[in-house]
C-alpha positions as CSV (number, residue, x, y, z in Angstrom):
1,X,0.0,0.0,0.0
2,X,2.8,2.1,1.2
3,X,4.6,1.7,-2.3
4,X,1.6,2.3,-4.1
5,X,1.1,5.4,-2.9
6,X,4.5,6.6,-2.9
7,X,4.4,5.8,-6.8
8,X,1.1,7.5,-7.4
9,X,2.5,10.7,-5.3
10,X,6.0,10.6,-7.2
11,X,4.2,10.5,-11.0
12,X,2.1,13.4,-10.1
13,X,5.0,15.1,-9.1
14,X,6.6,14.6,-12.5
15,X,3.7,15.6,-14.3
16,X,3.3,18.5,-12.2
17,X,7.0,19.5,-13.0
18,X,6.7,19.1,-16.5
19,X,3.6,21.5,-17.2
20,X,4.9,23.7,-15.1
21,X,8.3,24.0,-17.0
22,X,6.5,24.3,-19.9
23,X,3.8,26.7,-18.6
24,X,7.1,28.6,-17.2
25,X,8.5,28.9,-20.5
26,X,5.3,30.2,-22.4
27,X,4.5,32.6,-19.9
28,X,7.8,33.9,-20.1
29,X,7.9,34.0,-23.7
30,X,4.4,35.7,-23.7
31,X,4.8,38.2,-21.3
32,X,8.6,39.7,-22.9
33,X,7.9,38.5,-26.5
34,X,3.9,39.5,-27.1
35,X,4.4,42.8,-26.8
36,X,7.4,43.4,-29.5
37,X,5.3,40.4,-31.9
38,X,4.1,42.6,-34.8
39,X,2.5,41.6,-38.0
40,X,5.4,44.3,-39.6
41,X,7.9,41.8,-37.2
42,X,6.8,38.6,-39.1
43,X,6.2,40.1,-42.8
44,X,9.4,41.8,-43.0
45,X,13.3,41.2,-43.2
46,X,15.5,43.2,-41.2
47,X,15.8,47.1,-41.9
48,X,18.6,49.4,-41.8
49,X,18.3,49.7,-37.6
50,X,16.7,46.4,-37.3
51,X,19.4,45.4,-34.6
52,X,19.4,49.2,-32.9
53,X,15.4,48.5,-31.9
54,X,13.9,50.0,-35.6
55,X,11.9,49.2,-38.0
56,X,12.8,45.4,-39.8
57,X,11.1,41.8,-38.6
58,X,12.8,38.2,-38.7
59,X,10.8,37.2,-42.4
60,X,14.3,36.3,-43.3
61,X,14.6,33.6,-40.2
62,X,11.3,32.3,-40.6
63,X,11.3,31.4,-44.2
64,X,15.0,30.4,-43.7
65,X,14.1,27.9,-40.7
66,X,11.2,26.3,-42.5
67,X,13.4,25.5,-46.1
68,X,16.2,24.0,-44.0
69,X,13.6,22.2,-42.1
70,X,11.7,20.9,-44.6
71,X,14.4,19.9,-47.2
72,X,16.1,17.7,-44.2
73,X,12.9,16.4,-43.5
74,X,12.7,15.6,-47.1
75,X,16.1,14.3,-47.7
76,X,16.2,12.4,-44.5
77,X,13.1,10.8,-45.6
78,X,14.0,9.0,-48.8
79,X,17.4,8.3,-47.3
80,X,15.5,6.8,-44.5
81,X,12.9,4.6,-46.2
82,X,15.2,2.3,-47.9
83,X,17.3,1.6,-44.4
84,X,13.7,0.4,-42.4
85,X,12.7,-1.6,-45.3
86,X,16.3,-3.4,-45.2
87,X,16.3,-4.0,-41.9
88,X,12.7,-5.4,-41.9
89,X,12.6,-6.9,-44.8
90,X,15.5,-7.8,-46.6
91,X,17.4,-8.7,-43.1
92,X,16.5,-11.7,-41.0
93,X,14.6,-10.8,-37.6
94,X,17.4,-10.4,-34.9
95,X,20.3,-11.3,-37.5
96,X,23.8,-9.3,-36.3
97,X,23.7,-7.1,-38.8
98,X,20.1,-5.2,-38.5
99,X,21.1,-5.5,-34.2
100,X,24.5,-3.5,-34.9
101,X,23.2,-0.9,-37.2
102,X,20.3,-0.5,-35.0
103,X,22.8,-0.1,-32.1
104,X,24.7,2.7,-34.2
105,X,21.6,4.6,-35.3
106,X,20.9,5.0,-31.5
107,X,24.5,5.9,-30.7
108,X,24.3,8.8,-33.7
109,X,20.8,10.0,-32.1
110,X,22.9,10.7,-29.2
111,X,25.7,12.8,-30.5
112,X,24.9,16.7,-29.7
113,X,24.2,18.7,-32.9
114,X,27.5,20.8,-32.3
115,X,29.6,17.3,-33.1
116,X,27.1,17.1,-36.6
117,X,27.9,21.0,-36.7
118,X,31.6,20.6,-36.8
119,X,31.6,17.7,-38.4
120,X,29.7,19.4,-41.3
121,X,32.5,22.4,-41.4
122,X,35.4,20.4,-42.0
123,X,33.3,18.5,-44.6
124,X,32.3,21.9,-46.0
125,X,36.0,22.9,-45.9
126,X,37.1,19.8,-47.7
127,X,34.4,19.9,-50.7
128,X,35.2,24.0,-50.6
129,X,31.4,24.7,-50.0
130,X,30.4,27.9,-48.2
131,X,28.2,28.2,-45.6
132,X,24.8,28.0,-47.4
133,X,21.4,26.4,-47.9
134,X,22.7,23.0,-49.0
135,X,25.6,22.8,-46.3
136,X,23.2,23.6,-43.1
137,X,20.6,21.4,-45.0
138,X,23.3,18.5,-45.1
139,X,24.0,18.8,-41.5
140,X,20.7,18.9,-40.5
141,X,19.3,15.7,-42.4
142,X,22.8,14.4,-40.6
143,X,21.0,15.3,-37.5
144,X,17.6,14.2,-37.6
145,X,18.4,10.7,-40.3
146,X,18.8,8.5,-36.8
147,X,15.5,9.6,-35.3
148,X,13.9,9.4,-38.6
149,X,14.9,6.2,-39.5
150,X,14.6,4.4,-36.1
151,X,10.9,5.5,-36.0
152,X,10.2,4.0,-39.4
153,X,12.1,0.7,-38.1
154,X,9.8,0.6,-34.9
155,X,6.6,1.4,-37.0
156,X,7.4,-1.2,-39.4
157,X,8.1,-4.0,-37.0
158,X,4.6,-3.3,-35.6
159,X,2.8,-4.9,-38.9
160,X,2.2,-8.6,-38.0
161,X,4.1,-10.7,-39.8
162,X,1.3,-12.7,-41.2
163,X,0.7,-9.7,-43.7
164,X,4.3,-10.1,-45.5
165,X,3.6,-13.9,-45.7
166,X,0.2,-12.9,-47.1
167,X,2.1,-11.1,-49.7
168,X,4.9,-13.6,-50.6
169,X,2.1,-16.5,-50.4
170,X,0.8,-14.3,-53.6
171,X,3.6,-14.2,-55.3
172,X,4.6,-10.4,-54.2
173,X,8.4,-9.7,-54.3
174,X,10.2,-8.3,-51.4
175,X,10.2,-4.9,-52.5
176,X,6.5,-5.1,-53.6
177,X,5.6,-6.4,-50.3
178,X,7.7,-3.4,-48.8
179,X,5.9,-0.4,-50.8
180,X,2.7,-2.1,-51.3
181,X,1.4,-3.9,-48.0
182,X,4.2,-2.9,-45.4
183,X,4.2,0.9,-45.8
184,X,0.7,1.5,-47.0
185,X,0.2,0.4,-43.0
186,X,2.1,2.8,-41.3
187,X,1.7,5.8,-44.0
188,X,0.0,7.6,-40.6
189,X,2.3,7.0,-38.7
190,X,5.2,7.7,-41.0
191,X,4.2,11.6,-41.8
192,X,4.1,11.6,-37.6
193,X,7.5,11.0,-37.6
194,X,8.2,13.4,-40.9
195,X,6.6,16.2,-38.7
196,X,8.5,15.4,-35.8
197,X,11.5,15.5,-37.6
198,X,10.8,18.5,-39.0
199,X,9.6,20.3,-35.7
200,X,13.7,18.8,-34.4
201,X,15.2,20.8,-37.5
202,X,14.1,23.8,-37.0
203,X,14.5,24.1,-33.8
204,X,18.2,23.1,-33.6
205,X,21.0,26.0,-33.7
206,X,24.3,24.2,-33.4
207,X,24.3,22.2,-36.2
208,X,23.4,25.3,-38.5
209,X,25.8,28.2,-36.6
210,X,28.8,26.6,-38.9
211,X,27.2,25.3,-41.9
212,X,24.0,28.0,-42.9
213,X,25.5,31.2,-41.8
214,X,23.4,34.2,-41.6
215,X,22.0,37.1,-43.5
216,X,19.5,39.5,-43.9
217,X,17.6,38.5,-47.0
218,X,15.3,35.5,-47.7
219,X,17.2,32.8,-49.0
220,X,18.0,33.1,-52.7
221,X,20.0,29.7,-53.7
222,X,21.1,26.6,-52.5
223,X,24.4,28.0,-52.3
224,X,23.7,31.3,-50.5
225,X,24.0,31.8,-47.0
226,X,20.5,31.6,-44.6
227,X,19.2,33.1,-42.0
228,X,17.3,30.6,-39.1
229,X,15.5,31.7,-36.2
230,X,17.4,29.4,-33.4
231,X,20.3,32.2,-34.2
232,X,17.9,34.9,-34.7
233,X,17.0,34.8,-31.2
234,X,20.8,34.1,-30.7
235,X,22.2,37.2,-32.0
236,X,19.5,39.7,-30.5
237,X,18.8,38.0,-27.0
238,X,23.2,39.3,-27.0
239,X,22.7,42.9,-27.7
240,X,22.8,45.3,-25.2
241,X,19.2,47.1,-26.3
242,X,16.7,46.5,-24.7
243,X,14.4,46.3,-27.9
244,X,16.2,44.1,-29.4
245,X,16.4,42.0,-26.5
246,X,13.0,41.6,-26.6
247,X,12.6,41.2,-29.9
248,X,14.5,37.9,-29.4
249,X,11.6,36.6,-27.0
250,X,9.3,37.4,-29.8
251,X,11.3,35.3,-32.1
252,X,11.4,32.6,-29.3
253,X,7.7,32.6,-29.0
254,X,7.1,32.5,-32.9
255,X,9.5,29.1,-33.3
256,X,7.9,28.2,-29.4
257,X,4.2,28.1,-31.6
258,X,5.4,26.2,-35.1
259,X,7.1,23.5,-32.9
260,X,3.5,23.2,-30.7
261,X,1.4,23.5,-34.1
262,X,3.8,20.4,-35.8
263,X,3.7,18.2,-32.5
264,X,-0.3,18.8,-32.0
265,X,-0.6,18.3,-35.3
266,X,1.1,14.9,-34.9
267,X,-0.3,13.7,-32.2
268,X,-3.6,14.4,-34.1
269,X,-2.6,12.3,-37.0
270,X,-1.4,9.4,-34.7
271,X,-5.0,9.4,-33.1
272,X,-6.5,9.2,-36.7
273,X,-4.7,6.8,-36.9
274,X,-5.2,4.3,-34.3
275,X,-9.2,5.3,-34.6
276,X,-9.2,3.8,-37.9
């Protein structure tokens, strides 16, 4: 009895902790950052005095953000699909090779984004890239490939195996059993993962301080430097105006509400999914 209580008692404090980190951190957001959020903030690149506290907005981070976002998502899809499918389908259940790459997705999931950051550099350095669209989109489908391919893997291995030897009891190939039977399955639950994937991209700063750069206009080429809002809110929450400081929290609370939109929006599409 004694234990069971003390369980209850410790899981409620947890929750309580969580939402009330989280509560912390919107309120905060929403009491610096709501006043400075503008429509002329969020429809506009940076000005002339943009970082003295005049006129400008962060168009340029926001657009930025959400192309390096969703070409890693992109990339780090297709790269991904074929890697689930091999180590469901083509590899036999818990043979050493589907175990060890397994083991060595997880280990990449855990390397900070500054290791992918600098590991992107001295790539860019060696191929004599710039810092540009295609380096910090590199880097970031680098980042988010482990998570993205590890939830397609766990998805996958959901499907009962009946419905492959359906398939192969019909004559179906592997790779028609893959596309056709295995995938159609999880398609819900795949675009989760896309989403969340994309909501970890944006959101990251390290890997991107090296590889994207910065800049002022809206992104022009795949070889021209961009802006992202992770260093937005870098670069003004370090200047010594006010303004600009909280100009930053505005920025904050603007990537705070596309991350909450993409995981609410994934969480919706996972309970579609299990409905139907």
């Amino acid at each position: 009895m004694f234990e069971e209580v003390f369980f209850k008692t410790l899981m409620k404090l947890s929750l309580f902790i969580i939402v009330a980190s989280l509560l912390m951190i919107l309120g905060v957001q929403l009491y610096k950052g709501l006043p400075s959020l503008t429509w002329e903030m969020i429809s506009q690149v940076p000005g002339g005095g943009f970082y003295f506290g005049e006129e400008g907005g962060i168009l340029n981070a926001i657009v930025g953000s959400l192309c390096l976002g969703a070409a890693a998502t992109i990339l780090s899809f297709l790269a991904g699909i074929p890697v689930a499918i091999l180590l469901n389908v083509y590899e036999k259940k818990g043979s050493m090779f589907s175990g060890t790459l397994r083991t060595c997705l997880d280990i990449l999931w855990g390397i900070p984004s500054i290791v992918y950051g600098a590991f992107g550099f001295l790539l860019m350095t060696f191929l004599g890239l710039k810092v540009s669209l295609l380096a910090g989109t590199i880097v970031l489908t680098l980042v988010i490939l482990p998570l993205t391919i590890r939830s397609m893997d766990e998805l996958i291995k959901t499907i009962p195996v009946e419905l492959s030897e359906a398939g192969f009891s019909l004559g179906a190939t592997k790779w028609e059993t893959a596309f056709f039977l295995l995938l159609r399955q999880v398609k819900s639950g795949i675009l989760t993962t896309m989403l969340l994937g994309f909501g970890r991209a944006i959101g990251d700063a390290a890997s991107v301080l090296f590889t994207a750069g910065y800049t002022d206009h809206l992104p022009r080429s795949w070889f021209s430097p961009v802006a992202s809002l992770p260093l937005a809110i870098f670069f003004q929450l370090s200047s010594p105006i006010e303004a600009v400081r909280k100009r930053a929290y505005a920025a904050a609370l603007v990537l705070t509400l596309i991350i909450l939109i993409i995981s609410l929006t994934s969480r919706f599409i996972l309970s579609r999914s299990k409905k139907y």
